[in-house]
C-alpha positions in Angstrom: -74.0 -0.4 37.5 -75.3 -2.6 34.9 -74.6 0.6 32.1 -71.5 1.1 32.8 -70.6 -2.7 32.1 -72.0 -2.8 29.1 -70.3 0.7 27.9 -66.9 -1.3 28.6 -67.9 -3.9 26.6 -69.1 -2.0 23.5 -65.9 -0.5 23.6 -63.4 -3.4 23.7 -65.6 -4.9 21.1 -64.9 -2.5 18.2 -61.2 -2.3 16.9 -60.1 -3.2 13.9 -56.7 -4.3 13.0 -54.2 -4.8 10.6 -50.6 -7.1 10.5 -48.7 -7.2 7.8 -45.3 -9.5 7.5 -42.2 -10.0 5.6 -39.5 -12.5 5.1 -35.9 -11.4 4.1 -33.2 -13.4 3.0 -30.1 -12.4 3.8 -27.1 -14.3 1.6 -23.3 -13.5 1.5 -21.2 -13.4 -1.5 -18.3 -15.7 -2.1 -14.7 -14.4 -3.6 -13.3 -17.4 -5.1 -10.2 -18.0 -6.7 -10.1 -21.4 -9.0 -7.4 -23.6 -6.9 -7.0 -25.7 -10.2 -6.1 -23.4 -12.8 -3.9 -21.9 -10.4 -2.0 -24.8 -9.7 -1.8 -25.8 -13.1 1.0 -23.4 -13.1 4.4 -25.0 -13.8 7.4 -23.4 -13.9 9.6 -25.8 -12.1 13.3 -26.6 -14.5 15.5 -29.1 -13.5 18.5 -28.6 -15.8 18.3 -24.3 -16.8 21.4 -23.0 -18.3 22.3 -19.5 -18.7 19.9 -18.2 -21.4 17.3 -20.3 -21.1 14.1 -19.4 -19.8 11.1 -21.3 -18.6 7.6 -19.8 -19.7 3.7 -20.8 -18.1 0.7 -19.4 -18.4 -1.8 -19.2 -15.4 -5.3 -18.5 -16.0 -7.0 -16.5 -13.0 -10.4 -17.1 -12.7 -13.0 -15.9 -10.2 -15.4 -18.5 -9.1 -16.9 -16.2 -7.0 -20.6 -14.4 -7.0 -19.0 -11.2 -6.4 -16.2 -8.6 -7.8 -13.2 -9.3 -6.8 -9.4 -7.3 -6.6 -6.1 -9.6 -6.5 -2.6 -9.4 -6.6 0.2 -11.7 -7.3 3.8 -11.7 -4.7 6.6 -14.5 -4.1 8.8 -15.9 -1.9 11.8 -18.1 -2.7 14.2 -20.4 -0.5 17.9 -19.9 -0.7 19.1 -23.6 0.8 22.1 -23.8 -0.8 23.8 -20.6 0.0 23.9 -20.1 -4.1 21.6 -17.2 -4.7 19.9 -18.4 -7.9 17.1 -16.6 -6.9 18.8 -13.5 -6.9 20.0 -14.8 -10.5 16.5 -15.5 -11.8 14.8 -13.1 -13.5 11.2 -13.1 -13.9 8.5 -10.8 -16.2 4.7 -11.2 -15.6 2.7 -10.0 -18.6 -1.1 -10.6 -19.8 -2.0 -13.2 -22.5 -0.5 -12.4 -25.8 -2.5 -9.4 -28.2 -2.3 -8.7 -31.6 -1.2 -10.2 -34.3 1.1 -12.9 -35.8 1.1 -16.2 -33.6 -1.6 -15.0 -30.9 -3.5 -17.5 -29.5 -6.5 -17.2 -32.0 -4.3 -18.7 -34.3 -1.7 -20.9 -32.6 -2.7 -22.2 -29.1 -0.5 -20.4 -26.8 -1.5 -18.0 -24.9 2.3 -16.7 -24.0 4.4 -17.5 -26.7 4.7 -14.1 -28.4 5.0 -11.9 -25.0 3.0 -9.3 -26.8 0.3 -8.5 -23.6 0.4 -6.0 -21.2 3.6 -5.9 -19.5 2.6 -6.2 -15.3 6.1 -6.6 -14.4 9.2 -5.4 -15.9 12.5 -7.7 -15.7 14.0 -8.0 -12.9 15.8 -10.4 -10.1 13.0 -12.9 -8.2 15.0 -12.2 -4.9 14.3 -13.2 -1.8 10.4 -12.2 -1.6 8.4 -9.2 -3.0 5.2 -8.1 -4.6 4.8 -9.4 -8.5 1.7 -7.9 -9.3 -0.3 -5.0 -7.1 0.0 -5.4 -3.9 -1.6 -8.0 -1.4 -2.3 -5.1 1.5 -6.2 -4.6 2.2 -7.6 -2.4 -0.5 -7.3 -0.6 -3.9 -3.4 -0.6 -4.5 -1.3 0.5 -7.5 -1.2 -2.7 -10.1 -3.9 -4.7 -8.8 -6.2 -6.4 -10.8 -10.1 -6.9 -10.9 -12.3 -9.6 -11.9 -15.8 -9.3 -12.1 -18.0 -12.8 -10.6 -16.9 -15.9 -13.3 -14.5 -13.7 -15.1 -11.1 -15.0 -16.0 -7.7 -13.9 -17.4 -4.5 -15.2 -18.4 -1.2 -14.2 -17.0 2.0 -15.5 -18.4 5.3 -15.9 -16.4 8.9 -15.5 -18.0 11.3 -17.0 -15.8 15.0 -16.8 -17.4 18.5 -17.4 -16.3 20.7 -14.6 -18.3 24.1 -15.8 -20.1 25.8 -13.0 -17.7 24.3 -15.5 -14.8 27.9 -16.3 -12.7 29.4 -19.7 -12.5 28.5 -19.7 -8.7 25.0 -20.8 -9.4 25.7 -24.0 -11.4 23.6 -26.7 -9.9 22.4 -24.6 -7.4 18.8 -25.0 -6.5 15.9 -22.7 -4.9 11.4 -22.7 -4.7 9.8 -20.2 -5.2 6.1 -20.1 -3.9 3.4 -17.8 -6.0 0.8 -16.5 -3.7 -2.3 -15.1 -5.1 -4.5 -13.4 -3.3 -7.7 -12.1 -3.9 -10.5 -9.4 -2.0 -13.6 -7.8 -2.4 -13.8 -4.8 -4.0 -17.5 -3.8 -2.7 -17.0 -1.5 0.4 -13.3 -2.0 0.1 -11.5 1.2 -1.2 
Protein backbone atom coordinates (compact mmCIF):
# COMPACT_ATOMS: atom_id res chain seq x y z
CA UNK A 1 0.00 0.00 0.00
CA UNK A 2 2.47 2.43 1.03
CA UNK A 3 4.02 2.16 -2.99
CA UNK A 4 1.31 2.71 -4.57
CA UNK A 5 0.80 6.12 -2.66
CA UNK A 6 3.81 7.36 -3.31
CA UNK A 7 3.68 6.35 -7.23
CA UNK A 8 0.52 8.82 -7.24
CA UNK A 9 2.35 11.32 -5.88
CA UNK A 10 5.41 11.22 -8.06
CA UNK A 11 3.07 11.58 -10.73
CA UNK A 12 0.89 14.55 -9.90
CA UNK A 13 4.18 16.17 -8.96
CA UNK A 14 5.73 16.48 -12.39
CA UNK A 15 3.87 18.72 -15.05
CA UNK A 16 4.94 21.45 -16.45
CA UNK A 17 2.96 24.22 -17.87
CA UNK A 18 2.62 27.07 -19.89
CA UNK A 19 -0.18 30.24 -20.17
CA UNK A 20 0.14 32.66 -22.41
CA UNK A 21 -2.44 35.91 -22.62
CA UNK A 22 -3.46 38.65 -24.74
CA UNK A 23 -5.41 41.90 -24.61
CA UNK A 24 -7.36 43.19 -27.68
CA UNK A 25 -8.81 46.37 -28.17
CA UNK A 26 -11.61 46.57 -30.09
CA UNK A 27 -12.51 50.41 -31.30
CA UNK A 28 -15.20 51.48 -33.88
CA UNK A 29 -14.77 54.05 -36.51
CA UNK A 30 -16.71 57.26 -36.67
CA UNK A 31 -18.34 58.79 -40.09
CA UNK A 32 -18.66 62.30 -39.40
CA UNK A 33 -19.91 65.01 -41.35
CA UNK A 34 -18.81 68.73 -40.12
CA UNK A 35 -22.42 70.19 -38.95
CA UNK A 36 -20.71 73.71 -39.23
CA UNK A 37 -19.42 74.03 -42.53
CA UNK A 38 -22.57 72.52 -43.63
CA UNK A 39 -24.74 74.98 -42.18
CA UNK A 40 -22.74 77.70 -43.18
CA UNK A 41 -24.56 77.23 -46.30
CA UNK A 42 -26.74 80.20 -47.28
CA UNK A 43 -28.73 80.40 -50.02
CA UNK A 44 -31.81 82.01 -48.57
CA UNK A 45 -33.12 85.48 -51.07
CA UNK A 46 -35.63 87.60 -49.91
CA UNK A 47 -36.28 89.83 -52.92
CA UNK A 48 -35.04 87.39 -56.31
CA UNK A 49 -36.27 88.65 -59.56
CA UNK A 50 -36.37 86.84 -62.74
CA UNK A 51 -32.69 86.48 -63.73
CA UNK A 52 -31.09 86.64 -60.77
CA UNK A 53 -29.51 83.91 -59.18
CA UNK A 54 -28.19 83.22 -55.67
CA UNK A 55 -24.81 81.34 -55.47
CA UNK A 56 -23.00 79.44 -52.03
CA UNK A 57 -20.50 77.35 -51.61
CA UNK A 58 -20.54 74.42 -49.04
CA UNK A 59 -17.52 72.76 -47.98
CA UNK A 60 -18.05 68.94 -47.16
CA UNK A 61 -15.75 67.74 -44.75
CA UNK A 62 -15.33 64.37 -43.12
CA UNK A 63 -14.48 64.49 -39.52
CA UNK A 64 -14.60 61.00 -39.36
CA UNK A 65 -11.66 58.21 -38.68
CA UNK A 66 -12.99 56.32 -41.60
CA UNK A 67 -13.83 56.52 -45.51
CA UNK A 68 -16.85 57.69 -46.03
CA UNK A 69 -19.65 57.77 -49.34
CA UNK A 70 -22.37 60.79 -49.33
CA UNK A 71 -24.89 62.18 -51.32
CA UNK A 72 -26.73 65.36 -51.46
CA UNK A 73 -31.13 65.40 -52.12
CA UNK A 74 -33.83 68.23 -51.23
CA UNK A 75 -37.14 68.89 -50.28
CA UNK A 76 -39.01 72.14 -50.65
CA UNK A 77 -42.43 73.54 -49.20
CA UNK A 78 -45.07 74.82 -51.54
CA UNK A 79 -47.22 77.08 -48.85
CA UNK A 80 -48.47 79.41 -50.99
CA UNK A 81 -49.92 77.37 -53.76
CA UNK A 82 -47.27 79.52 -56.14
CA UNK A 83 -44.86 76.82 -57.31
CA UNK A 84 -41.62 78.85 -57.11
CA UNK A 85 -40.01 75.79 -56.44
CA UNK A 86 -41.00 74.31 -59.55
CA UNK A 87 -39.61 77.82 -60.97
CA UNK A 88 -36.24 77.59 -59.28
CA UNK A 89 -33.61 76.18 -60.98
CA UNK A 90 -30.62 74.85 -59.31
CA UNK A 91 -26.94 73.43 -60.64
CA UNK A 92 -24.55 71.69 -58.11
CA UNK A 93 -20.98 71.74 -59.39
CA UNK A 94 -17.35 71.25 -57.58
CA UNK A 95 -15.19 74.31 -56.54
CA UNK A 96 -14.03 76.31 -59.50
CA UNK A 97 -10.67 74.75 -61.77
CA UNK A 98 -8.55 76.22 -63.99
CA UNK A 99 -7.68 79.32 -64.80
CA UNK A 100 -8.71 83.06 -64.75
CA UNK A 101 -10.42 84.13 -61.39
CA UNK A 102 -10.06 80.51 -59.50
CA UNK A 103 -9.83 80.69 -56.07
CA UNK A 104 -5.95 80.64 -55.93
CA UNK A 105 -6.18 83.95 -57.12
CA UNK A 106 -9.43 85.59 -56.08
CA UNK A 107 -11.14 84.09 -52.96
CA UNK A 108 -14.12 82.47 -54.26
CA UNK A 109 -14.39 79.19 -54.49
CA UNK A 110 -17.71 79.37 -56.96
CA UNK A 111 -17.56 82.42 -58.77
CA UNK A 112 -16.28 81.18 -62.18
CA UNK A 113 -18.64 77.77 -62.26
CA UNK A 114 -15.70 76.22 -63.96
CA UNK A 115 -15.78 72.63 -61.61
CA UNK A 116 -17.14 69.53 -62.34
CA UNK A 117 -20.62 69.83 -63.18
CA UNK A 118 -22.73 67.19 -60.46
CA UNK A 119 -25.90 68.47 -61.56
CA UNK A 120 -27.15 69.86 -64.69
CA UNK A 121 -29.93 72.74 -64.63
CA UNK A 122 -33.01 71.92 -63.88
CA UNK A 123 -36.39 72.74 -61.72
CA UNK A 124 -35.73 72.20 -57.67
CA UNK A 125 -39.37 70.59 -57.56
CA UNK A 126 -41.04 69.29 -54.98
CA UNK A 127 -38.14 66.77 -53.66
CA UNK A 128 -35.45 64.64 -55.40
CA UNK A 129 -31.94 63.44 -55.33
CA UNK A 130 -29.10 66.43 -56.09
CA UNK A 131 -26.14 64.50 -55.88
CA UNK A 132 -25.84 60.42 -55.93
CA UNK A 133 -28.27 58.95 -54.20
CA UNK A 134 -28.95 58.67 -50.36
CA UNK A 135 -30.11 54.66 -50.63
CA UNK A 136 -27.62 52.27 -48.70
CA UNK A 137 -24.58 51.66 -50.85
CA UNK A 138 -22.36 52.50 -53.85
CA UNK A 139 -24.85 54.51 -56.23
CA UNK A 140 -24.39 56.38 -59.50
CA UNK A 141 -22.97 60.17 -58.47
CA UNK A 142 -22.05 59.64 -55.09
CA UNK A 143 -19.11 61.00 -53.64
CA UNK A 144 -16.23 59.77 -51.35
CA UNK A 145 -14.14 61.23 -48.74
CA UNK A 146 -11.42 59.63 -47.22
CA UNK A 147 -11.13 60.33 -42.91
CA UNK A 148 -10.35 64.45 -42.62
CA UNK A 149 -10.81 64.99 -46.19
CA UNK A 150 -12.87 67.88 -47.47
CA UNK A 151 -14.42 69.37 -50.69
CA UNK A 152 -16.22 72.29 -51.91
CA UNK A 153 -19.49 72.11 -53.59
CA UNK A 154 -21.00 75.19 -55.04
CA UNK A 155 -24.86 75.72 -55.47
CA UNK A 156 -26.44 77.93 -58.39
CA UNK A 157 -29.84 78.78 -57.48
CA UNK A 158 -31.58 81.10 -60.24
CA UNK A 159 -34.88 82.37 -61.14
CA UNK A 160 -34.96 82.47 -65.18
CA UNK A 161 -36.42 85.84 -67.03
CA UNK A 162 -39.01 83.17 -68.67
CA UNK A 163 -40.11 82.64 -64.76
CA UNK A 164 -44.15 83.54 -65.01
CA UNK A 165 -45.78 86.43 -63.28
CA UNK A 166 -47.60 83.87 -60.96
CA UNK A 167 -44.69 83.48 -58.75
CA UNK A 168 -44.12 87.21 -57.83
CA UNK A 169 -43.83 87.31 -54.02
CA UNK A 170 -44.39 83.89 -53.72
CA UNK A 171 -42.28 82.11 -51.22
CA UNK A 172 -41.01 78.40 -50.60
CA UNK A 173 -37.83 76.33 -48.14
CA UNK A 174 -35.99 74.17 -49.35
CA UNK A 175 -34.10 71.80 -46.90
CA UNK A 176 -30.48 70.22 -48.18
CA UNK A 177 -30.02 66.88 -46.65
CA UNK A 178 -26.63 65.43 -46.72
CA UNK A 179 -26.09 62.27 -45.91
CA UNK A 180 -23.15 60.32 -45.48
CA UNK A 181 -22.03 56.10 -45.08
CA UNK A 182 -19.36 53.92 -44.83
CA UNK A 183 -17.84 52.71 -47.68
CA UNK A 184 -15.85 49.73 -45.82
CA UNK A 185 -18.07 46.50 -46.27
CA UNK A 186 -20.64 48.60 -47.97
CA UNK A 187 -20.86 47.92 -51.80
Amino acid sequence: TAISISAVTMFSLALFTDQETDDSTFTTGTIVLDPTKIDAMDLTSTAMMPGDTKTSSVTVENDGTVQLRYAVSQTSTNPDTKDLRSNLLLVIRTADTGAGTDFATDGDYCDDATGTSLRASAAMGASGNLVGDPTQGSQSGDRTLNASASEVLCFYVSLPTSAPNAVQGATTTTTFTFDAEQTANNP
